[in-house]
C-alpha positions, 0 to 999 in steps of 0.5 A, spaced: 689 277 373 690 276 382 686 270 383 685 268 391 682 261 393 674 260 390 669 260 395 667 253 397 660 254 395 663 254 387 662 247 383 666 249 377 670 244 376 675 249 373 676 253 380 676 246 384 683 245 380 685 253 382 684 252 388 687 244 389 693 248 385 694 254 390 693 250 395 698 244 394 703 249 393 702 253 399 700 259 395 695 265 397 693 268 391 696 267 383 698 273 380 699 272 372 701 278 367 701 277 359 705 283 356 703 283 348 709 283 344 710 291 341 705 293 336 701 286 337 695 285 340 694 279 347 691 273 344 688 270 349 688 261 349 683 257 353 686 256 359 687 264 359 680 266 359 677 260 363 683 264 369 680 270 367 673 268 369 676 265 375 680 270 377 673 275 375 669 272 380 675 271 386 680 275 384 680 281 379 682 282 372 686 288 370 687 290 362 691 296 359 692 298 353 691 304 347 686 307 345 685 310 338 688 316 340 694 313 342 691 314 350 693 309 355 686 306 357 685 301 363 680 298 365 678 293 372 673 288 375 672 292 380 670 299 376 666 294 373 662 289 378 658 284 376 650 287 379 645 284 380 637 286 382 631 282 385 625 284 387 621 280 393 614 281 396 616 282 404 608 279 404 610 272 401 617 271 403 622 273 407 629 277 405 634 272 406 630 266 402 629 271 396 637 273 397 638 265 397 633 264 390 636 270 386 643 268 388 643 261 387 639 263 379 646 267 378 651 262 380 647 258 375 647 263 370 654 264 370 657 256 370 652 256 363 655 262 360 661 260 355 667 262 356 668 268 351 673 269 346 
């Protein structure tokens, strides 16, 4: 995981205090590596996840593994960006007040979902 400061416009309190911690320590990016023991699978704790959900949204999230062949496997947040789509009537509103109104509803729906296990 690389996480770099969180924007100023996000209010989970979490990021806050990864932010606080970057800051306080003069520190540019955080970078954290977990290595599961040889024929053991990462178990992440709370405190994991909750970085990685930080670090998905400032920062990336890289994971590699084996497949069921035996293959090295990776995946990456930047392959896989989060996307969302709106459409807007150019008659009723203007571009940037439904830009506004779609991301704001995002940002919602992000700080609601739980964080995954």
């Amino acid at each position: 995981m690389q996480i770099s400061p969180p924007n100023p416009d996000d209010f989970e309190e979490f990021e806050q205090e990864v932010k606080d911690r970057l800051k306080a320590q003069n520190a540019k990016r955080m970078d954290i590596s977990l290595v599961a023991s040889r024929g053991e699978i990462l178990v992440p704790d709370e405190q994991t996840q909750a970085l990685a959900e930080v670090a998905k949204s400032n920062g990336r999230v890289i994971g590699r593994g084996l497949d069921d062949e035996g293959h090295v496997v990776e995946l990456s947040t930047k392959q896989h960006p989060i996307l969302e789509t709106a459409e807007y009537d150019p008659d009723l509103e203007y571009p940037s007040t439904a830009l506004y109104a779609v991301a704001a509803d995002f940002i919602r729906s992000l700080m609601r979902r739980p964080v995954r296990g």
